[in-house]
N, C-alpha and C positions, 0 to 999 in steps of 0.2 A: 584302245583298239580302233582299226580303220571302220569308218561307217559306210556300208555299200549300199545302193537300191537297188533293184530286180523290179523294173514296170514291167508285167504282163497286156502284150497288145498283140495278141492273135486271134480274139475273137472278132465275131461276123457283124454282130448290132443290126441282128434281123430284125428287131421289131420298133428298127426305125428307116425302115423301108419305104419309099425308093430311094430315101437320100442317100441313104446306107446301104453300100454293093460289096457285091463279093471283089471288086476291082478298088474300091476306098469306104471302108468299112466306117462306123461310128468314131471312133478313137481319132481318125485322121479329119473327121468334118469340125468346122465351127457352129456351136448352138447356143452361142452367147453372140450379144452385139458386139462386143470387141475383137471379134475377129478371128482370135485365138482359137485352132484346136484343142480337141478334149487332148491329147496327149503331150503338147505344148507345154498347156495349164499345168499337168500333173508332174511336167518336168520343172517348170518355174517355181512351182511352192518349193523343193527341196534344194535351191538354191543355199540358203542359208544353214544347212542344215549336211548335203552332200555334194563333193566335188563333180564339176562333170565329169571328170575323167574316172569315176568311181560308180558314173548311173550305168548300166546296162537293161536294154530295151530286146527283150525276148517275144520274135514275134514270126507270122507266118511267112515263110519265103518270099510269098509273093509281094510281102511288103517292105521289104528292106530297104528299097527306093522309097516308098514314101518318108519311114526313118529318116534315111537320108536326108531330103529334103526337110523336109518340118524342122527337126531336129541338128543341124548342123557342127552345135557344137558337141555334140556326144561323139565321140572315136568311134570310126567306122568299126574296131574291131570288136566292139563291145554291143555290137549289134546281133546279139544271137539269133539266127533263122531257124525256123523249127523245118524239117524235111515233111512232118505231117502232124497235124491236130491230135493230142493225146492228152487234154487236158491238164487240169493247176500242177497236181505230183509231179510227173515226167517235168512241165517247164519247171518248175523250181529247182527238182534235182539237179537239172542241165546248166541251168545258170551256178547253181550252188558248186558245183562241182570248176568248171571255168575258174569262177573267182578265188576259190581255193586255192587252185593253179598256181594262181599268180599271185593273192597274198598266203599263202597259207590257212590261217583263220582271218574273218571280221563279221563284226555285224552287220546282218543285211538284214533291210527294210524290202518288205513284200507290196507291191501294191498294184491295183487294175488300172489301167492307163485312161477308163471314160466315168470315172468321178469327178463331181464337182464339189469344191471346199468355201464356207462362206466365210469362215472365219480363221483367218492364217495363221495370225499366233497363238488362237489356245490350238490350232492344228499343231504347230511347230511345238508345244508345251506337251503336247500328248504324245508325240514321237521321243521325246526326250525321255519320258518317264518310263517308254517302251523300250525304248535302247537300256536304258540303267536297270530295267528288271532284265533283260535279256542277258544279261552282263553277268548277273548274280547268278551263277550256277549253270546249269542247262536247260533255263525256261524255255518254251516256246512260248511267244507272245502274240495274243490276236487282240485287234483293237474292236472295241462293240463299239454302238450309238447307243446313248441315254432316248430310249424311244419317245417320242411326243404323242403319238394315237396307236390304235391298235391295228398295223398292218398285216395282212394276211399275206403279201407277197415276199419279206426276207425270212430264211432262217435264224433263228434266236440261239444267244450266248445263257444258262444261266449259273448264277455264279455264286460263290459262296461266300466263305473268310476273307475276309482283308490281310495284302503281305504287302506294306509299305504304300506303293504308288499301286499297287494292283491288285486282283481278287483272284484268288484262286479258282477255276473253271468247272464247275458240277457237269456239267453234258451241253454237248449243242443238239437242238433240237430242227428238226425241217420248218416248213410254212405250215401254220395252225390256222384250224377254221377261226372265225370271227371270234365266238363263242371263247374259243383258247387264248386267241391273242389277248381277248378283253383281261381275261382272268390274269396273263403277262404281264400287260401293264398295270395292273393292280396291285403286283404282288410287291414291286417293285425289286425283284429279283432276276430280270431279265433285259438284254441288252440286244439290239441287231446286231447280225452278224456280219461286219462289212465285207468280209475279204482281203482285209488288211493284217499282215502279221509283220511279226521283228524278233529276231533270232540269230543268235549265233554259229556261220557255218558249220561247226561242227557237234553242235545240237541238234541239227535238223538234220547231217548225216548221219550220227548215230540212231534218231529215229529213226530215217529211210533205210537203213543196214538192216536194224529191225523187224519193221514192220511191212518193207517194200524192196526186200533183199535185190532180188533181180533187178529192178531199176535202179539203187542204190549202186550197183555192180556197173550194170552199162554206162551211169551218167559218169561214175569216174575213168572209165573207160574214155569216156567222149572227152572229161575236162584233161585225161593225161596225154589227149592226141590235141589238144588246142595249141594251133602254132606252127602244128608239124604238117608236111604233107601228106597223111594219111588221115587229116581233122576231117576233110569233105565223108569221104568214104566212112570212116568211124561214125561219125555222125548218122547217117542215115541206115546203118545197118543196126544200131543201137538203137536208135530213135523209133523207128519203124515197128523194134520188137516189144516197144514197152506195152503196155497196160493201160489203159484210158482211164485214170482216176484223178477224182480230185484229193487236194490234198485234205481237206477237212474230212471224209472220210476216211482215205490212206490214212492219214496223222493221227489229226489231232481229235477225232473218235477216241482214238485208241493209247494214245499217250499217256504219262504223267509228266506232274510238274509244267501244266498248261494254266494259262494267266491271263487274265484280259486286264486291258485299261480303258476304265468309259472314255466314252468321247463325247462332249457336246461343241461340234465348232459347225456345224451348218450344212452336214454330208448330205449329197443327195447321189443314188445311183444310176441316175439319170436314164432309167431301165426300158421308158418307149415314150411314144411321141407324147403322154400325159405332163412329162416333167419338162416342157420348153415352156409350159407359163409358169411352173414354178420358180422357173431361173431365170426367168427375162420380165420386163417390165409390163405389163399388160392396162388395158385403157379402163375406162369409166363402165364397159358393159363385161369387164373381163375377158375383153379379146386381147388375144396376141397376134400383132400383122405384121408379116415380114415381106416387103416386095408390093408389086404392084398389085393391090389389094384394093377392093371397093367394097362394105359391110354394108348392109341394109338391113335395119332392123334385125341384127341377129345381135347373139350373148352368148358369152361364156365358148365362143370358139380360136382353135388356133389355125392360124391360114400361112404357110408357108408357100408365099410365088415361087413362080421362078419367070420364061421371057415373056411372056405374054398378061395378060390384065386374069385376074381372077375375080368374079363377083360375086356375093354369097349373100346371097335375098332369104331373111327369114330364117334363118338357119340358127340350130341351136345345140350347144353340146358336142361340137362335132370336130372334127379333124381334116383337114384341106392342107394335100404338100403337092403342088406342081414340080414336074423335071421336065426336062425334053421328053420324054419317052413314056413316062406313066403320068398321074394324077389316080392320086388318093382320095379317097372320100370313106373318112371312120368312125361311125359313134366314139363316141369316147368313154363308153360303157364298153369298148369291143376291142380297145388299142392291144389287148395281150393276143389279139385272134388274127393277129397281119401278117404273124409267122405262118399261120393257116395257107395264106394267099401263096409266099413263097412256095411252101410245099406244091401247091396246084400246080405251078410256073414248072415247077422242076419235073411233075408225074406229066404235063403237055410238052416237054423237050424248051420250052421257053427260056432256055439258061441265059441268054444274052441281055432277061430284065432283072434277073437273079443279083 
């Protein structure tokens, strides 16, 4: 059976603000020194694995030019534009539905487009094993992280019996206090929950028929008008009415014959400005300098220039991103609180630093 991807890149990546706008959001920026965008990267590992002409990139209207651009050789038509933000359900339905369309069945790979992978091929070994359980009957498959510490910020996989390459899924659980995750990773019955799944289209629509009838209903709706001239108009009257769910609630809450396959290949969510020293190389005091940068006696900071010199005397723990326009300055005990600052921007009319 054909293998499809579905990258989700319609989120905002507020709380890697200012680099991250509502005009080129996190996905579209490079946070590595090579150069590469996050959604670049997330298109180049599945080279070996899914044809371009098989990736489709589902993302907010307003970004479809960047698509374009970044991504070249993806078919422009496979560029699904969402009409408005309705969260993971609705965009998977939408794509799900499309690619039906036009193969009828295949498997499709789910994946967020601002992850970073350290390790390719036991990445590439773990899709593999996720496609072959997805295969076997109508699993749905979500891929966990084998956890290293006990994180208080993803939600957790925990899992049960072993079936072949995979564990059959007891419950997904939210973000646990400290206390919780410790006892998680003790148990060793728990996995992060990346946001990664792999499924076969018409296991995940007989779920959505199920358990998300009405969106089930509209998205085929939208994938039976792809093509024709009434696809704009369908789309947006469909789209607009759905239900703002994710799908790990929608779903896979509520499913059976849900499956995970660990993963250990080097995932990071790269979820606010803490994770650019985890991903890039950092000096002798544990800074990371990117740009015209001058350290004095500071440690353990990260300094993102931009045109002008930046200099950070004594500084410790902290977070420094120059743009035209703003300049950051974050503990880094505070980085989850910068969506705080947006919100202020937006209650003072300030949309244009937004």
């Amino acid at each position: 059976m054909r293998v499809t991807a579905v990258i989700m890149a319609g989120g905002r990546g507020e709380r890697f603000w200012p680099k991250s706008r509502n005009n080129c959001p996190k996905q579209f920026l490079s946070l590595t020194s090579d150069g590469e965008t996050m959604i670049q990267k997330t298109v180049k590992r599945l080279e070996s694995l899914v044809e371009a002409e098989d990736i489709f990139i589902v993302t907010n209207a307003a970004y479809s030019e960047l698509v374009y651009d970044q991504l070249p050789q993806i078919p422009k038509e496979n560029v699904l534009a969402e009409p408005c933000a309705r969260n993971t359900a609705p965009c998977i339905a939408f794509a799900a539905a499309v690619i039906g369309k036009k193969y009828d069945d295949a498997v499709m790979l789910v994946l967020p487009s601002d992850h970073l992978i350290g390790y390719q091929t036991m990445y590439m070994k773990t899709l593999k094993k996720a496609v072959n359980t997805a295969l076997d009957g109508d699993n749905l498959v979500t891929i966990g992280i084998t956890p290293t510490y006990a994180e208080t910020g993803y939600g957790y996989i925990n899992f049960g019996d072993e079936k072949g390459d995979a564990y059959e899924v007891e419950r997904f659980v939210e973000k646990p206090d400290l206390k919780t995750a410790k006892e998680y990773l003790a148990s060793g019955k728990y996995l992060w929950n990346s946001g990664m799944f792999v499924w076969k289209i018409s296991s995940f629509m007989k779920n959505m028929k199920k358990f998300m009838p009405d969106v089930h209903d509209g998205a085929v709706r939208i994938g039976e008008s792809f093509g024709t001239e009434s696809y704009e108009e369908t789309l947006v009257r469909e789209f607009e009415a759905f239900t703002s769910e994710s799908v790990d609630f929608g779903i896979m809450e509520k499913a059976s014959d849900i499956y995970t396959i660990p993963g250990s290949f080097g995932w990071d969510d790269v979820g606010n400005w803490l994770a650019v020293e985890r991903i890039n190389e950092t000096d002798e005091n544990r800074n990371y300098i990117d740009g015209d940068v001058i350290a004095v006696d500071s440690k353990h900071i990260t300094v993102c220039g931009g045109k002008r010199l930046v200099a950070a005397v004594g500084m410790r723990d902290t977070i420094i991103v120059d743009t035209d326009d703003v300049l950051l300055v974050c503990s880094k005990n505070s980085t989850q609180d910068v969506k705080k600052v947006i919100a202020e921007l937006k209650e003072k009319n300030r949309n244009e630093l937004v």
